[in-house]
ROSE-4610 file (N, C-alpha, C; in Angstrom, 1 decimal, always signed):
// ROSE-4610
residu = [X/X/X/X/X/X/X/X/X/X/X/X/X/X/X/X/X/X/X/X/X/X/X/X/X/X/X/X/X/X/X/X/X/X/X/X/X/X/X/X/X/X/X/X/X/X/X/X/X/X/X/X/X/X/X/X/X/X/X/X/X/X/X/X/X/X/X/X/X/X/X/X/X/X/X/X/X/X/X/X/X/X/X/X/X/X/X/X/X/X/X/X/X/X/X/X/X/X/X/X/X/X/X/X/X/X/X/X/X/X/X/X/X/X/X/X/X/X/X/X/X/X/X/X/X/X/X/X/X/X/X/X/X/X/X/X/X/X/X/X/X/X/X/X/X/X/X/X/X/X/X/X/X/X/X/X/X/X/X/X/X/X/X/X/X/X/X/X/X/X/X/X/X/X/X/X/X/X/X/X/X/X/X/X/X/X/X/X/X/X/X/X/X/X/X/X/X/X/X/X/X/X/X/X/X/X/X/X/X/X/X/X/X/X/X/X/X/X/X/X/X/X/X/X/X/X/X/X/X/X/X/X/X/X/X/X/X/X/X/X/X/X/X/X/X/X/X/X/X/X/X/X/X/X/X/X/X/X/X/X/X/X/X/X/X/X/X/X/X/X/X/X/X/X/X/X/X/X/X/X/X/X/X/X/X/X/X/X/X/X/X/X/X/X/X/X/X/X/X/X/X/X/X/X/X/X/X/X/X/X/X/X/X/X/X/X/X/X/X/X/X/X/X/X/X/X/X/X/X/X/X/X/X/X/X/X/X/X/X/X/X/X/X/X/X/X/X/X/X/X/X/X/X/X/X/X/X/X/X/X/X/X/X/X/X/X/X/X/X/X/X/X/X/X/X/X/X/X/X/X/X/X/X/X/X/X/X]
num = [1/1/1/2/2/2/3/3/3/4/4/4/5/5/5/6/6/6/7/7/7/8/8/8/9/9/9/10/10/10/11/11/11/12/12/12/13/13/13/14/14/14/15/15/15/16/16/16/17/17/17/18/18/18/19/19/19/20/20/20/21/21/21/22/22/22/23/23/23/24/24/24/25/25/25/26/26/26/27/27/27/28/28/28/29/29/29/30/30/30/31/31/31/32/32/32/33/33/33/34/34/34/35/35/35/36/36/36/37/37/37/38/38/38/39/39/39/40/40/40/41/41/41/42/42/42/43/43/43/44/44/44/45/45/45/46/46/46/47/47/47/48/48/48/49/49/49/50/50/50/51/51/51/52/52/52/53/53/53/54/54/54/55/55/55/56/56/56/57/57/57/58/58/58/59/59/59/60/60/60/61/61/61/62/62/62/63/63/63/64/64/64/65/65/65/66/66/66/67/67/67/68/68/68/69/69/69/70/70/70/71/71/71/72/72/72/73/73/73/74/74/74/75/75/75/76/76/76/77/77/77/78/78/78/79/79/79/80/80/80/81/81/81/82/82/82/83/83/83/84/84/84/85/85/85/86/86/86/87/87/87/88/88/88/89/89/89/90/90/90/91/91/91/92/92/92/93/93/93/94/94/94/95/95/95/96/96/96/97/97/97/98/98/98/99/99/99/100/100/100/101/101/101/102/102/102/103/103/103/104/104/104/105/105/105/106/106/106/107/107/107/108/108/108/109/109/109/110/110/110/111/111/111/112/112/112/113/113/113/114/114/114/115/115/115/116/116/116/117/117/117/118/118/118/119/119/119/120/120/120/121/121/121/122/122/122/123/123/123/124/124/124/125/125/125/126/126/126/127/127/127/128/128/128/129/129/129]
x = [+43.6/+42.8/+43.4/+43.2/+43.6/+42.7/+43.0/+42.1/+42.3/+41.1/+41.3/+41.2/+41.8/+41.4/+40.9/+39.8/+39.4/+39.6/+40.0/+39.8/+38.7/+38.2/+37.0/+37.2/+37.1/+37.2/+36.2/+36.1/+35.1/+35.4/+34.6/+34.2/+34.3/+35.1/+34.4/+34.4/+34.3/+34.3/+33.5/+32.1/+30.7/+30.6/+31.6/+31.4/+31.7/+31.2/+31.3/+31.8/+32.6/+33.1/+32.4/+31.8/+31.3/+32.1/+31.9/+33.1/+32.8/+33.7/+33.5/+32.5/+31.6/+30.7/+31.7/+32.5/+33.6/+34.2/+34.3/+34.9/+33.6/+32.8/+31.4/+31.1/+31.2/+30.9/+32.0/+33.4/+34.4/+34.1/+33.9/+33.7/+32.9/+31.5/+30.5/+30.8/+31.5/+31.7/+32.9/+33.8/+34.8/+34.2/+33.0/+32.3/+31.6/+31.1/+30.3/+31.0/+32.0/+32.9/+33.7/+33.8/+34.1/+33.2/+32.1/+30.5/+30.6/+30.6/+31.2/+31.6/+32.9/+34.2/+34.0/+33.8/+33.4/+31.8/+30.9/+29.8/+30.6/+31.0/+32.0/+32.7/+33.3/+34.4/+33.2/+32.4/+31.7/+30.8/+30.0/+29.7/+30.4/+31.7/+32.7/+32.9/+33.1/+33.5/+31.9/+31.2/+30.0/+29.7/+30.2/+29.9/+31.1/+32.3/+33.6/+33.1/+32.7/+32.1/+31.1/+30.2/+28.9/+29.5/+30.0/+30.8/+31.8/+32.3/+32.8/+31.7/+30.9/+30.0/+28.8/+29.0/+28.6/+29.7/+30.5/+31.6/+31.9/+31.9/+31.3/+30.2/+29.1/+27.6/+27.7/+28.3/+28.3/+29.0/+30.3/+31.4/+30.4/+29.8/+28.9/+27.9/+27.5/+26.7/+27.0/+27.6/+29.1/+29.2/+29.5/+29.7/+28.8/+27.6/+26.1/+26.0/+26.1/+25.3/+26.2/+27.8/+28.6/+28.2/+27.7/+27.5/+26.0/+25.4/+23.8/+23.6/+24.3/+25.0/+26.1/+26.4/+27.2/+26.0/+24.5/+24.2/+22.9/+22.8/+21.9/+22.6/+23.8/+24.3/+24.3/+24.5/+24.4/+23.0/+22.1/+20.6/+20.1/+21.0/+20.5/+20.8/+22.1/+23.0/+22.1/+21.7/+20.9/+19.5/+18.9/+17.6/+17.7/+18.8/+19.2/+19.5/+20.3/+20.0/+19.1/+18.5/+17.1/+16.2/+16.1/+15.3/+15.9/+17.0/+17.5/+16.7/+16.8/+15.7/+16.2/+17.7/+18.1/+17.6/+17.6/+17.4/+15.6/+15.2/+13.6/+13.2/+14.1/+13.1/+14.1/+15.0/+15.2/+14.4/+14.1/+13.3/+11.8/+11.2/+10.4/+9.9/+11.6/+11.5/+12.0/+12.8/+12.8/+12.1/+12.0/+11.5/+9.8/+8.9/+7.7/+7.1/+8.2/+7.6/+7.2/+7.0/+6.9/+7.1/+6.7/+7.6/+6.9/+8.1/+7.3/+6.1/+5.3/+4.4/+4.2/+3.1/+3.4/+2.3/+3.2/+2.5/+0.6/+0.1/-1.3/-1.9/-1.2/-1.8/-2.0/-1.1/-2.0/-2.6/-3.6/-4.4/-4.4/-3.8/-4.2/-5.4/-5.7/-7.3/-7.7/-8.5/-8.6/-9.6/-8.8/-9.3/-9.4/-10.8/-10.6/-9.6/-9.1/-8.0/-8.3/-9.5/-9.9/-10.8/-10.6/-11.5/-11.4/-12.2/-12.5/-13.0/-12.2/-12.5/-13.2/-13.4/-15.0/-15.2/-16.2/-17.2/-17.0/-16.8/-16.8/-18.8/-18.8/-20.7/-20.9/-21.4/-22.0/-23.1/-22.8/-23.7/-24.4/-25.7/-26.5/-26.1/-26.0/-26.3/-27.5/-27.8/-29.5/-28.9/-29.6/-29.4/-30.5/-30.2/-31.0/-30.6/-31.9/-32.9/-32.6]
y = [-74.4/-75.5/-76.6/-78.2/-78.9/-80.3/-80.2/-80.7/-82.3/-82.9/-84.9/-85.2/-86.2/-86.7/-88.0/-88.7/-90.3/-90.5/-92.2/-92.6/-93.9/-93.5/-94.8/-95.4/-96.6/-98.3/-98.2/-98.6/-98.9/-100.0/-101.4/-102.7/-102.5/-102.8/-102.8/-104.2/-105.1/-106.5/-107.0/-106.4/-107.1/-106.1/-105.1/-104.6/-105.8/-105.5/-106.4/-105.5/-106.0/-105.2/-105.7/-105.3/-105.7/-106.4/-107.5/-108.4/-108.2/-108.2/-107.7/-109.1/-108.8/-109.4/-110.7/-110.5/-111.2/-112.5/-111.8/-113.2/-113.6/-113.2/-113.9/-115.4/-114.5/-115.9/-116.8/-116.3/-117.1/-118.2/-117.9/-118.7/-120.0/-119.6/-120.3/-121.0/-120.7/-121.3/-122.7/-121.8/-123.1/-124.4/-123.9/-124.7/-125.9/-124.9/-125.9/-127.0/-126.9/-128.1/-128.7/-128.2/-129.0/-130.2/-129.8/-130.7/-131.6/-131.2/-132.2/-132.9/-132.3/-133.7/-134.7/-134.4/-135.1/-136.0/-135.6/-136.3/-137.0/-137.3/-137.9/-139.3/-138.7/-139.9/-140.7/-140.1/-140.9/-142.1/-141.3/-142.3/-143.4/-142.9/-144.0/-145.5/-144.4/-145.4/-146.5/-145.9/-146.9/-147.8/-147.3/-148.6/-149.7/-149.2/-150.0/-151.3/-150.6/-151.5/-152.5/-152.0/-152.8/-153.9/-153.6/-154.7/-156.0/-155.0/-156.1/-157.1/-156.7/-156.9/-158.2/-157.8/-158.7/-160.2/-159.8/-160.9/-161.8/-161.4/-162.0/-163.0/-162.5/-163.2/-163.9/-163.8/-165.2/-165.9/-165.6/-167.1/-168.1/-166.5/-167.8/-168.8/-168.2/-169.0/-170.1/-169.6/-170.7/-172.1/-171.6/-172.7/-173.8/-172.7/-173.8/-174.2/-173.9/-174.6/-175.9/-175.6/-177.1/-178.4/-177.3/-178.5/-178.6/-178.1/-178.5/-180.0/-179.8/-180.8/-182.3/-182.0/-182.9/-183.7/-183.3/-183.7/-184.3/-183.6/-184.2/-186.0/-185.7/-186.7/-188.0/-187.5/-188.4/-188.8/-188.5/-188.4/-189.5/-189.2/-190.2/-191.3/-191.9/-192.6/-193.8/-193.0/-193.5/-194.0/-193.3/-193.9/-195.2/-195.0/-196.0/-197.2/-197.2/-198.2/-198.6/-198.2/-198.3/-198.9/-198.5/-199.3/-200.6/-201.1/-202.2/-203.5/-204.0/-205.2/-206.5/-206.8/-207.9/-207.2/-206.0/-205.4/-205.4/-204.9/-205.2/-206.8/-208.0/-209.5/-209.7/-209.0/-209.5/-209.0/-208.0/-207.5/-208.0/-208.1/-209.0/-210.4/-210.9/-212.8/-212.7/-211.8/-212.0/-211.7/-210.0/-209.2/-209.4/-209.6/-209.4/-211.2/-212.2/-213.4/-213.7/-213.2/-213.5/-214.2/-215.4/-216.2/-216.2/-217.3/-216.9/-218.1/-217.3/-217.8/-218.9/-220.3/-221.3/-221.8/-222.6/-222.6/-222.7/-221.7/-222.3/-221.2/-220.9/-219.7/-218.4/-218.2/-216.4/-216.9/-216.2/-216.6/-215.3/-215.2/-214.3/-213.3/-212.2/-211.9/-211.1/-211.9/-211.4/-210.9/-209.4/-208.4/-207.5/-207.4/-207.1/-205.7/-206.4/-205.3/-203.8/-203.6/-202.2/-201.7/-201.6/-201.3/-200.0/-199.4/-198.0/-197.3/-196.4/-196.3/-195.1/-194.5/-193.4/-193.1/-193.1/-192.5/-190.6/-190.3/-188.6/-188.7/-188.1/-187.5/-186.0/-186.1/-184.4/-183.5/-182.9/-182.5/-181.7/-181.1/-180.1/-178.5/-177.8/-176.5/-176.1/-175.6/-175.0/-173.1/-172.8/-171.5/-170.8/-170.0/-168.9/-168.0/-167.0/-166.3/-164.8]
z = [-2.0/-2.0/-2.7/-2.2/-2.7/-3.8/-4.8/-5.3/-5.1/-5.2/-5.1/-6.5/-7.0/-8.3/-8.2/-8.1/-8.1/-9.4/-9.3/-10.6/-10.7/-11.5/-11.6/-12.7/-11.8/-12.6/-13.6/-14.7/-16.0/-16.7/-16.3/-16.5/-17.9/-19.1/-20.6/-20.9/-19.8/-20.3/-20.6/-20.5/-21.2/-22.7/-23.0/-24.2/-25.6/-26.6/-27.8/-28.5/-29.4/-30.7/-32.1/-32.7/-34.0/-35.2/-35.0/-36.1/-37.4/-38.4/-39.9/-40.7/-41.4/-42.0/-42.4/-43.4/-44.3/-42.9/-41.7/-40.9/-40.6/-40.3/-39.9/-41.1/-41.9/-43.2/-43.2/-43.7/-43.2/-42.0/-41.2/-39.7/-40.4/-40.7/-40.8/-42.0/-43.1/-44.2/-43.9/-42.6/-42.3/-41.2/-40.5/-40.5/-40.9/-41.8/-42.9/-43.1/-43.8/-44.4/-43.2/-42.3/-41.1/-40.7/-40.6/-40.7/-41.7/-42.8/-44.1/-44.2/-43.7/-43.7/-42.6/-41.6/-40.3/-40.5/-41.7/-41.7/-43.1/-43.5/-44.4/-44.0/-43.0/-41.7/-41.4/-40.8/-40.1/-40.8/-41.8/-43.1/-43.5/-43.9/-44.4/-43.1/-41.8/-40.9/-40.7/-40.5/-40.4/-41.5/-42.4/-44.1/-43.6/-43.6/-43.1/-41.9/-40.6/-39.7/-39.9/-41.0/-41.2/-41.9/-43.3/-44.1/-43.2/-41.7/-41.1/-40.7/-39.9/-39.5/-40.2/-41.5/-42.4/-42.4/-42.7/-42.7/-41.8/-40.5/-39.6/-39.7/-40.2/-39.9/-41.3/-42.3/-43.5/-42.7/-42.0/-41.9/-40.6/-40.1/-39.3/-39.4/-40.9/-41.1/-42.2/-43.0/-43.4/-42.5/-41.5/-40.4/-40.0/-39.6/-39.5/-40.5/-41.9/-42.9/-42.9/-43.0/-42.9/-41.6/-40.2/-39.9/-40.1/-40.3/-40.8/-42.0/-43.2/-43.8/-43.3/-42.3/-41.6/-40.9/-40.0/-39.6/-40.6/-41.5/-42.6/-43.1/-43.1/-43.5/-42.5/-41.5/-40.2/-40.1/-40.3/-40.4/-41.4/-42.4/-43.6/-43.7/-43.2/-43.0/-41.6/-40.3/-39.5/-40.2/-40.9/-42.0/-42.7/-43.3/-44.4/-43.2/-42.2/-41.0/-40.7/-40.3/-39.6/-41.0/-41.6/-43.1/-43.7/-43.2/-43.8/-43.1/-44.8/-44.3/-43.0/-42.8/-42.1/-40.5/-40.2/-39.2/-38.9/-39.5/-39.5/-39.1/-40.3/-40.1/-38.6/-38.3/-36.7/-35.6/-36.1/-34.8/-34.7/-35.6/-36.2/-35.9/-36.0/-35.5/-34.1/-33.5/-32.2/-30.9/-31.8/-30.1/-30.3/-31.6/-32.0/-32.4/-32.5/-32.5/-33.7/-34.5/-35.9/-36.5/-37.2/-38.3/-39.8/-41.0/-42.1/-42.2/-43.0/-43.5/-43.9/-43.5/-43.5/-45.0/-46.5/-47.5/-46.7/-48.4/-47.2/-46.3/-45.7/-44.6/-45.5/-46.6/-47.0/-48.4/-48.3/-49.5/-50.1/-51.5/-52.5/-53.0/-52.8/-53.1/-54.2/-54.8/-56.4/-56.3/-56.8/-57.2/-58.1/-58.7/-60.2/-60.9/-61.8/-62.5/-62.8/-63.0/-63.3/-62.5/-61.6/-60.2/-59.9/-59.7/-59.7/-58.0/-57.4/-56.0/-56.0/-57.0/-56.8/-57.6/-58.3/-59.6/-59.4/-60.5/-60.7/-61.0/-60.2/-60.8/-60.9/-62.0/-62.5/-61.1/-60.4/-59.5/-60.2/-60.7/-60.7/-59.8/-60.4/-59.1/-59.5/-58.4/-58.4/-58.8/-59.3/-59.5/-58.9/-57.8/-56.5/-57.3/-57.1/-58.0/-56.9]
């Protein structure tokens, strides 16, 4: 009689092997400081960028304020025009017809020196009971 021999296949690729305590922590411990250093970089890099970031927004505003100042000056400059007296009695005697005053026409009005434009009075309050 002849004997058969099969051989059967046995999958051990879903088997696990129990890893030693000591790498398990190891792993996690090289983790940890992996996380660390990388929440570290990242920190640092985000302070770095903000500071840019800042530096930017003074020189910008650096800028407006000089021309803010530039147009203040232009502003005051236009005022001070515009309030000069030769420029007023022209617009005055030309465009508005105005002339001066002829002796005689304005009369002075006398008005007493210590003139008082409202009396302070003591009000009473009523006192509700």
């Amino acid at each position: 009689m002849t004997e058969y021999f099969t051989v059967k296949r046995i999958d051990n690729s879903r088997l696990l092997r129990p890893a030693p305590v000591a790498q398990v922590k190891d792993f996690w411990r090289r983790v940890a400081t992996g996380t660390g250093l990388t929440a570290c970089l990242l920190f640092y890099a985000w302070q770095h960028f903000e500071c840019i970031q800042i530096r930017y927004q003074i020189e910008q505003l650096s800028s407006e304020r000089a021309q803010a100042a530039e147009l203040n000056q232009q502003l005051h400059l236009e005022v001070a025009t515009l309030r000069s007296p030769g420029r007023v009695d022209g617009i005055a005697r030309n465009q508005l017809g105005l002339t001066v005053p002829v002796p005689g026409q304005v009369a002075p009005v006398d008005a007493p020196s210590d003139g008082v434009l409202a009396d302070a009075r003591p009000v009473a309050l009523s006192s509700r009971p």
